[in-house]
C-alpha positions as CSV (number, residue, x, y, z in Angstrom):
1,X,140.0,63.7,57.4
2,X,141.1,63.4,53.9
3,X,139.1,64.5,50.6
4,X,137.8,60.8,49.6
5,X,136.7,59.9,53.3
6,X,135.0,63.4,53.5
7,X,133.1,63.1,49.7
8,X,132.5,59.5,50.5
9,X,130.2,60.8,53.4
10,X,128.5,63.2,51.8
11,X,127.7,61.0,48.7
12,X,126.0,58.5,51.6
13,X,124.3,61.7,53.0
14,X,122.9,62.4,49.7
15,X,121.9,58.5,49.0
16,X,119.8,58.6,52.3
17,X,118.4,61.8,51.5
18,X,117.1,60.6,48.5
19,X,115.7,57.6,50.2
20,X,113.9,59.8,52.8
21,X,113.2,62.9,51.1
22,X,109.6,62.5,48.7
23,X,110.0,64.7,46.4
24,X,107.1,65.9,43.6
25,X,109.4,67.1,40.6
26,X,107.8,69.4,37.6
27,X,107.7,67.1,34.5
28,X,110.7,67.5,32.4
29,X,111.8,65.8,29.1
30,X,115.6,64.5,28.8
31,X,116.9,66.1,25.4
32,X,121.0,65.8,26.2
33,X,122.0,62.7,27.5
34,X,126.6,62.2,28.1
35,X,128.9,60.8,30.1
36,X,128.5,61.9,33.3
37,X,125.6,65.3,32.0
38,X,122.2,65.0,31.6
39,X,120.1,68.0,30.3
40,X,116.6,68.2,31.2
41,X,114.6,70.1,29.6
42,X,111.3,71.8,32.0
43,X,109.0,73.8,29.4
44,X,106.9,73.3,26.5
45,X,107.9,74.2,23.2
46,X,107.5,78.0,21.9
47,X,109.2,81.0,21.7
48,X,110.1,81.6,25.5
49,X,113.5,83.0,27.1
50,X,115.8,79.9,27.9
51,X,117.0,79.7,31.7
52,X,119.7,76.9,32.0
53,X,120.5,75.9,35.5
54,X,123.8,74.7,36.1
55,X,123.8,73.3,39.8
56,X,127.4,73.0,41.3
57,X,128.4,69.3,40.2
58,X,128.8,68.1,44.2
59,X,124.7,69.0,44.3
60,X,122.0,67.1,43.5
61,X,119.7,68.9,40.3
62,X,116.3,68.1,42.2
63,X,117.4,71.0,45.1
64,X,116.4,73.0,42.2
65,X,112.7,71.4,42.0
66,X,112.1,69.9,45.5
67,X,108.1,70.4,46.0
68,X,105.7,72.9,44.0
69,X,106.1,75.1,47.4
70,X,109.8,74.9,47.4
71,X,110.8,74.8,43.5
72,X,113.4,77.1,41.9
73,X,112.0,75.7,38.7
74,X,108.5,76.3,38.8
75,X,108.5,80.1,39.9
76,X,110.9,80.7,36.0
77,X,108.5,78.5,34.6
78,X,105.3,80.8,36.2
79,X,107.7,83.5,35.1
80,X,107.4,82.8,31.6
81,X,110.9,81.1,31.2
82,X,111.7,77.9,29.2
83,X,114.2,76.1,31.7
84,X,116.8,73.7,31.5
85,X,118.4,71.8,34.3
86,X,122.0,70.2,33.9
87,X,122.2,67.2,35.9
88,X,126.1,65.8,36.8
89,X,126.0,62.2,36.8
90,X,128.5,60.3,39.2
91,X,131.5,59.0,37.5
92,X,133.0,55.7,39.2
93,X,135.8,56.3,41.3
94,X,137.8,54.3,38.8
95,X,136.2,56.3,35.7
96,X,136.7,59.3,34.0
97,X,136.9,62.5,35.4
98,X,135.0,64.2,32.5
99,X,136.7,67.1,33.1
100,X,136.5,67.7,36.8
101,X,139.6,67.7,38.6
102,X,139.5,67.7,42.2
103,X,142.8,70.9,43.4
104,X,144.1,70.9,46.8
105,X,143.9,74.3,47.9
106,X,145.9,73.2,50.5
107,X,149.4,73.5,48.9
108,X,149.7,76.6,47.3
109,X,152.1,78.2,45.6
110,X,154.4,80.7,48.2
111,X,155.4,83.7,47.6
112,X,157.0,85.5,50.4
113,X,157.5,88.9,48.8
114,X,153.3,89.1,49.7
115,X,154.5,89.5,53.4
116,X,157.6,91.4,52.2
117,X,155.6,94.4,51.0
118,X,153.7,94.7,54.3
119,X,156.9,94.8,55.7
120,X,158.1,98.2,57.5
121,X,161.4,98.3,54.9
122,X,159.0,98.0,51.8
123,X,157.0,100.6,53.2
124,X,159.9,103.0,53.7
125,X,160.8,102.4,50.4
126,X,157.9,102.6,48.8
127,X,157.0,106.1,50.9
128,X,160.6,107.3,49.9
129,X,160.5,106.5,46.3
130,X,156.8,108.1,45.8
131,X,158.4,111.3,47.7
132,X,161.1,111.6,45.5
133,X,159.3,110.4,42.0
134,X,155.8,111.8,42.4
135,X,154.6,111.3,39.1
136,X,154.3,108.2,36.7
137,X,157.9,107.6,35.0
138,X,156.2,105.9,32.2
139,X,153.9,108.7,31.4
140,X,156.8,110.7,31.8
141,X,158.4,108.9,28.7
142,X,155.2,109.1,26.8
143,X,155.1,113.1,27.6
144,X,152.2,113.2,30.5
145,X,152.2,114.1,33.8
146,X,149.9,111.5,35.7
147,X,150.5,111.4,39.7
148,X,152.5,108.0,40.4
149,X,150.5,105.5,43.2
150,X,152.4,102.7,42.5
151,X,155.7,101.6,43.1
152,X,157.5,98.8,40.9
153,X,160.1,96.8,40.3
154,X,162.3,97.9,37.3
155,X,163.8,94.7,36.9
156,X,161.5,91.5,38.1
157,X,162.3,90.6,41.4
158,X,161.3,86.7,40.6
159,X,161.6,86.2,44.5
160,X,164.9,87.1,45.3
161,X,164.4,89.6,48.9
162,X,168.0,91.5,48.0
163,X,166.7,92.6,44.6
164,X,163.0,93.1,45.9
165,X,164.2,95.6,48.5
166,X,166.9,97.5,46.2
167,X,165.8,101.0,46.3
168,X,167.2,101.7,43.1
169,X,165.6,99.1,41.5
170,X,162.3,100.7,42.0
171,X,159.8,103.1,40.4
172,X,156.9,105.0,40.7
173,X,153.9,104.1,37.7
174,X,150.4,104.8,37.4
175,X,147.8,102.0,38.3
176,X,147.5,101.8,33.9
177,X,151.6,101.5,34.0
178,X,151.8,99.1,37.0
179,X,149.0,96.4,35.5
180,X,150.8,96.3,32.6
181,X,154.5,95.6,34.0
182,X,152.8,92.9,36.0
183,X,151.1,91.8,32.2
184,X,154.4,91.6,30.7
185,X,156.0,90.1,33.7
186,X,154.0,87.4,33.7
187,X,153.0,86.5,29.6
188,X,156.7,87.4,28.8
189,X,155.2,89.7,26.4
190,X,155.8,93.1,25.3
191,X,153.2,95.3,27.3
């Protein structure tokens, strides 16, 4: 079942909800009104703590403030809160997104060396090289002595198994030293 088919449903789940479900809302002003936002505003003026509610934007506000029994927004109120509800609007399909983009989690990004250091080679090496080089070589540089419980890659491996697996291409770092090869690694800056 795709994505549209599958929102399309629940959006005629919610519609018949509404239509069956009789709700008894606190009183609220609107004070924000955008495309796509409304901001509801559930207290009475004074100098009270603010509580904004921000409901995920596939969920309708009112689950929020269903029935004085069953309302999220009454108890803060009773609790001496001033609170705000954000409301998402729908957007026509053929509108703006206003900012929310639907991701396929689907098709991520792979990167095999995730399997590669659970592999019984990585291991080896990683046992080996922690054997030989016990403590941090970058704290070595900077003139400590920190035990080493990390094993890196001196020069990125950027996915390429032979250099990924090259023993001497390896070395043992503190967690502080490792975090920040992986910094620089990544932002191409200077760690």
């Amino acid at each position: 079942m795709s994505f549209a088919v599958a929102d399309e449903m629940r959006r005629q789940y919610g519609r018949a909800l509404d239509v069956w479900l009789a709700r008894i809302e606190t009183p609220s002003r609107l004070v924000l009104e955008r495309s796509g936002v409304e901001l509801r505003d559930y207290g009475k003026e004074g100098n009270r703590p603010a509580l904004l509610i921000i409901p995920a934007p596939i969920k309708k506000s009112y689950i929020w403030d269903l029935t004085p029994s069953a309302s999220a927004v009454l108890a803060c109120l009773q609790a001496g809160f001033r609170v705000y509800v954000l409301e998402w609007k729908e957007t026509p399909p053929e509108g703006p997104n206003n900012g929310l983009v639907y991701v396929d989690d689907t098709r991520r990004i792979e990167r095999p060396w995730y399997s590669w250091s659970r592999s019984p080679i990585w291991k080896s090496i990683r046992r080996h090289r922690l054997a030989e080089e016990p403590q941090c070589r970058e704290c070595a540089i900077e003139g400590r002595t920190v035990p080493a419980n990390h094993v890196d890659h001196v020069e990125p491996h950027r996915g390429e198994w032979s250099l990924f697996m090259q023993y001497d291409n390896t070395q043992s770092l503190c967690l502080h030293h490792h975090n920040a090869h992986r910094y620089q690694e990544r932002s191409g800056k200077a760690a």
